[in-house]
C-alpha positions as CSV (number, residue, x, y, z in Angstrom):
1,X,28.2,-21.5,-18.4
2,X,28.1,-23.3,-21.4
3,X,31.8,-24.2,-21.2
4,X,31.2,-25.8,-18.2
5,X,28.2,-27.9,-19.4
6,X,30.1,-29.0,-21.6
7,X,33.0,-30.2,-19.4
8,X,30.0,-31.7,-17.0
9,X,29.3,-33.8,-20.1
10,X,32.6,-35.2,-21.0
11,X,33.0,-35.5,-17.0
12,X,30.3,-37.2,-16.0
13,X,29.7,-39.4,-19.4
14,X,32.8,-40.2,-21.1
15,X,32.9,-41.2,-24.6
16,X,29.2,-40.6,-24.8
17,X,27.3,-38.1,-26.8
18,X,26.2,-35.0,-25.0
19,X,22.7,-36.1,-23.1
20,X,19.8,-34.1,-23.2
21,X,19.3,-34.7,-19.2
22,X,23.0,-33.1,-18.9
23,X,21.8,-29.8,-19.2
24,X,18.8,-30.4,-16.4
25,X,21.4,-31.9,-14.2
26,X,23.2,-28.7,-14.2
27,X,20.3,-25.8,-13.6
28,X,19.0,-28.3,-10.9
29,X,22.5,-28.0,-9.1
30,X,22.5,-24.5,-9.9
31,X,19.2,-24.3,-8.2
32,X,20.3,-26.2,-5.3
33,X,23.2,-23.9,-4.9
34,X,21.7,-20.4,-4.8
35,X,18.8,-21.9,-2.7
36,X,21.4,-22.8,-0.3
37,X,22.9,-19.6,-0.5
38,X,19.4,-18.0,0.3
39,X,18.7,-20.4,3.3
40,X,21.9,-19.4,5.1
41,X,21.1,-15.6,4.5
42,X,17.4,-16.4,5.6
43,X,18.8,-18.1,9.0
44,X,21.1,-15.6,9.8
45,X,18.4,-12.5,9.5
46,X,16.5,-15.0,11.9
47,X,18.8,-15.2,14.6
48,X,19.7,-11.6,14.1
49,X,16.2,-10.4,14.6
50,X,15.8,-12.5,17.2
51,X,19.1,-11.3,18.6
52,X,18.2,-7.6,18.3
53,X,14.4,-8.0,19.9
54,X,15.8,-9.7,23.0
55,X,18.4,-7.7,23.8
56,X,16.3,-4.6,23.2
57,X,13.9,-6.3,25.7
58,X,16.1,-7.1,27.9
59,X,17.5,-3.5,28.2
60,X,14.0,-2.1,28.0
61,X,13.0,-3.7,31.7
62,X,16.5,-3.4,33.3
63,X,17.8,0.2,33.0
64,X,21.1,-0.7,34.2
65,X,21.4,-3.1,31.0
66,X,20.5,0.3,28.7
67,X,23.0,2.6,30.3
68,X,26.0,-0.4,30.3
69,X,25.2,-1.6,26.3
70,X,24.2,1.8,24.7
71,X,25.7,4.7,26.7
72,X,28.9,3.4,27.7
73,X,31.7,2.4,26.0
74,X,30.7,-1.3,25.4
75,X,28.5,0.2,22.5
76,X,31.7,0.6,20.3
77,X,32.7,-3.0,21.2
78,X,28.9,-4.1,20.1
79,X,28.9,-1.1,16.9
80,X,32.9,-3.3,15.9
81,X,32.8,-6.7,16.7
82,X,30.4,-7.3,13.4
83,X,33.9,-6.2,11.3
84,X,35.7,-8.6,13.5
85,X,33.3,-11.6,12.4
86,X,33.3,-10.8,8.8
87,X,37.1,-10.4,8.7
88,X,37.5,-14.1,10.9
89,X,34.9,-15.4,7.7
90,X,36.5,-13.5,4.8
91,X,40.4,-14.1,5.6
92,X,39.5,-17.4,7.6
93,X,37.4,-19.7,5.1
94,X,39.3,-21.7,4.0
95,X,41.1,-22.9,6.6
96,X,37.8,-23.2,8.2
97,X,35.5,-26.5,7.9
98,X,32.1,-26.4,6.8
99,X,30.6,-26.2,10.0
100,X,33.0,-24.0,11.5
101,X,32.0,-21.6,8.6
102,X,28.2,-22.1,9.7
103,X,29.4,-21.2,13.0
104,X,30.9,-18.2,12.9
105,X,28.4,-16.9,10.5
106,X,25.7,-17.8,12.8
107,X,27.7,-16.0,15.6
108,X,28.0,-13.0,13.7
109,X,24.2,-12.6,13.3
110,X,24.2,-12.7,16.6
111,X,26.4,-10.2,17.4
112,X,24.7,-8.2,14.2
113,X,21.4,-8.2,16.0
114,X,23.0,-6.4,19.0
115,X,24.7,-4.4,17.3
116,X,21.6,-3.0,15.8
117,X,18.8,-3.5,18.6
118,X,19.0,-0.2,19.6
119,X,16.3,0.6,16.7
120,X,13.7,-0.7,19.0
121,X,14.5,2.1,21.8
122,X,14.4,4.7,18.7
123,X,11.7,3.6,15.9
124,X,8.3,2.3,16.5
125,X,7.9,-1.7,16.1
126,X,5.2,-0.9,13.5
127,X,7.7,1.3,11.2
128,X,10.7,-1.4,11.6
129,X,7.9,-3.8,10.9
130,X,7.0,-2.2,7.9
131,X,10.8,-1.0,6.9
132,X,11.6,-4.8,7.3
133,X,8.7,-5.7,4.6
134,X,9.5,-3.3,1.9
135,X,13.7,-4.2,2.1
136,X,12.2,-8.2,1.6
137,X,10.3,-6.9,-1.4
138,X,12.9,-4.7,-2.7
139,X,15.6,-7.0,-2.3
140,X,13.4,-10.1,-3.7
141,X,13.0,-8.5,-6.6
142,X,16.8,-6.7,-7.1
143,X,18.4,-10.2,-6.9
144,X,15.3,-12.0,-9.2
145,X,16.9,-8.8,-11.8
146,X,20.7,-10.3,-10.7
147,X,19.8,-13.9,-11.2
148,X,17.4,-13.7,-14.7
149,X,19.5,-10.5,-16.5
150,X,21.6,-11.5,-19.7
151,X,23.3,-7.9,-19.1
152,X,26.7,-7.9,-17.1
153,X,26.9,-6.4,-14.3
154,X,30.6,-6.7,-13.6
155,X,31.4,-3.3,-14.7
156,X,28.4,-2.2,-12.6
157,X,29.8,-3.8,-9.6
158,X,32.8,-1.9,-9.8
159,X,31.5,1.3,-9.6
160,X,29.3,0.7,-6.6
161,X,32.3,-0.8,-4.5
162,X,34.0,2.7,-5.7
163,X,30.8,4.5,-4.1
164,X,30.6,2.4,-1.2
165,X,34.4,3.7,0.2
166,X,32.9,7.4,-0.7
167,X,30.2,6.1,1.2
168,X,32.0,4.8,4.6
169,X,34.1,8.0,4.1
170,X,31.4,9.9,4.3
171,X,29.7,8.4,7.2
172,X,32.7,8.6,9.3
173,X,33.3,12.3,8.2
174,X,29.6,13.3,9.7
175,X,29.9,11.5,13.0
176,X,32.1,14.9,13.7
177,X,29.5,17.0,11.8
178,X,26.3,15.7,13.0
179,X,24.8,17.3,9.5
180,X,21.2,16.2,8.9
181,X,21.6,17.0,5.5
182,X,24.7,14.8,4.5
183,X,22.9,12.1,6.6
184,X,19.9,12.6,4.3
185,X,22.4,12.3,1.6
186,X,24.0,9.3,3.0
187,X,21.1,7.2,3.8
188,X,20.1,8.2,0.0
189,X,23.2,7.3,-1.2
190,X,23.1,4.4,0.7
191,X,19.9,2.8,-0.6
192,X,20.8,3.0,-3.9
193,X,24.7,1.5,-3.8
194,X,23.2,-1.9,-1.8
195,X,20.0,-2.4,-4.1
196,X,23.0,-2.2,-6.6
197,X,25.2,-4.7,-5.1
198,X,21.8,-7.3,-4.1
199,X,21.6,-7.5,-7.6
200,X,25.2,-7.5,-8.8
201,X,26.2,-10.1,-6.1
202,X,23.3,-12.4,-7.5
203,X,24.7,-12.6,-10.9
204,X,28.3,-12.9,-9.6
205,X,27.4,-15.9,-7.0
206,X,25.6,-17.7,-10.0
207,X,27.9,-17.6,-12.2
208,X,30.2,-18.5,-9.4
209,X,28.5,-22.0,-9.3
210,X,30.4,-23.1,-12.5
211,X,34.0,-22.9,-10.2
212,X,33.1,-24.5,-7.7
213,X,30.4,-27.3,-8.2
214,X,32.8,-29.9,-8.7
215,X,33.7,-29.9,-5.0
216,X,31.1,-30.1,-2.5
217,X,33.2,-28.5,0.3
218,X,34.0,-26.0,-1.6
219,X,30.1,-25.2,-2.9
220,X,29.6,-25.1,1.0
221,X,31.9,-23.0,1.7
222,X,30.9,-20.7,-1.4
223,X,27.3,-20.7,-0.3
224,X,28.2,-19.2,3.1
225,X,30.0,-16.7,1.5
226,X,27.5,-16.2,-0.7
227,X,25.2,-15.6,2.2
228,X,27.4,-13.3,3.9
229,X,27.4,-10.9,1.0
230,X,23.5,-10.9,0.4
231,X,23.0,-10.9,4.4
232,X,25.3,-7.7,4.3
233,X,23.4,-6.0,1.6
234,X,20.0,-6.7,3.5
235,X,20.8,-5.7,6.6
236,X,22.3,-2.3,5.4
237,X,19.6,-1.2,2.5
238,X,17.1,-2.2,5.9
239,X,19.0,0.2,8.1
240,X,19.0,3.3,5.5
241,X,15.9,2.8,4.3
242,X,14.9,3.0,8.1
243,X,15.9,6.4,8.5
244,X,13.7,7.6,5.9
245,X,10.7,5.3,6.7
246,X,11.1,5.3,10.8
247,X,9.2,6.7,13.0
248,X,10.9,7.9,16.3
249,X,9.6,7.2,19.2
């Protein structure tokens, strides 16, 4: 970080001394960027919710909507099409514009929320209420942790994106079993590995900031990415933590 104050300097003022303002200049843009980055992800849990709650309504009054979107085959097209999203985003950005970006992001919260909505026909509104409010807390203060730590957490990272293959491995191993107990284990697991990543991915997008605030496409682009990640980690450390904390209905 320092490195790159010091090129701000030389960049922005040549021939002049370093200014004492320089330094402002920079944790203001840094500021900017990860409030950005938080204002995307905040959107995006938005129109997911919103997604989720209205197609969960919908299906509730019309049981012909139900049957077609959660016991019929079009459920695998609604539990998939998510990947599909994130892989457009991921392998697609930049050849994408800026709004474009927004746009698919956007559509993949969509897509998120009805992938998910079939909590509401399982768990009470007051438990996924109250699951949603604990995973704001809990991930508020895991990526305050990512953004304030002077410890490293690359090495850290690492090891969780080891545990999250075991993890997807794992899951798709006990859709055959149907064992309570590795799905006790899972959602356990779970919980732990993406309050991990909340605050490793906090730490890596700021110091991300120094690569690619010189290009304000770019720091668009970055934030939405940046957004994506944190979204993800939400929306999964909400699900397993759901298990534990739902009530069925």
């Amino acid at each position: 970080m320092a490195d790159y104050r010091e090129e701000y300097r030389t960049r922005t003022m040549p021939g002049a001394a370093p200014a004492a303002g320089t330094d402002v200049q920079y944790d203001e843009g840094l500021r900017s960027y990860m409030l950005g980055i938080y204002n995307y992800m905040a959107t995006a849990l938005a129109v997911t919710g919103l997604s989720a709650i209205g197609l969960a309504t919908w299906a509730q009054s019309n049981p012909a909507v139900a049957n077609a979107v959660y016991n019929s085959p079009l459920k695998w097209v609604l539990m998939l099409a998510p990947l599909a999203f994130v892989l457009v985003i991921s392998f697609g950005i930049n050849k994408l514009s800026k709004t474009a970006a927004m746009g698919v992001f956007y559509a993949f919260a969509a897509v998120m929320g009805a992938s998910i909505s079939w909590i509401f026909m399982v768990y009470s509104l007051g438990s996924i209420t109250q699951t949603f409010f604990v995973t704001s807390a809990a991930f508020a203060g895991l990526s305050l942790y990512g953004y304030t730590t002077k410890r490293v957490l690359s090495g850290m990272g690492s090891f969780l994106m080891m545990g999250l293959i075991g993890l997807i491995l794992a899951m798709v191993v006990n859709i055959f079993l149907q064992s309570s107990a590795l799905g006790f284990a899972i959602s356990a697991i779970g919980v732990l590995i993406f309050a991990g990543l909340t605050a490793y991915d906090t730490q890596r997008l700021k110091h991300m900031y120094d690569s690619v605030a010189h290009n304000g496409e770019m720091m668009a682009k970055a934030s939405i990415m940046g957004a994506l990640s944190l979204y993800l980690n939400f929306v999964n450390m909400f699900m397993f933590l759901l298990s534990f904390m739902g009530n069925r209905e």
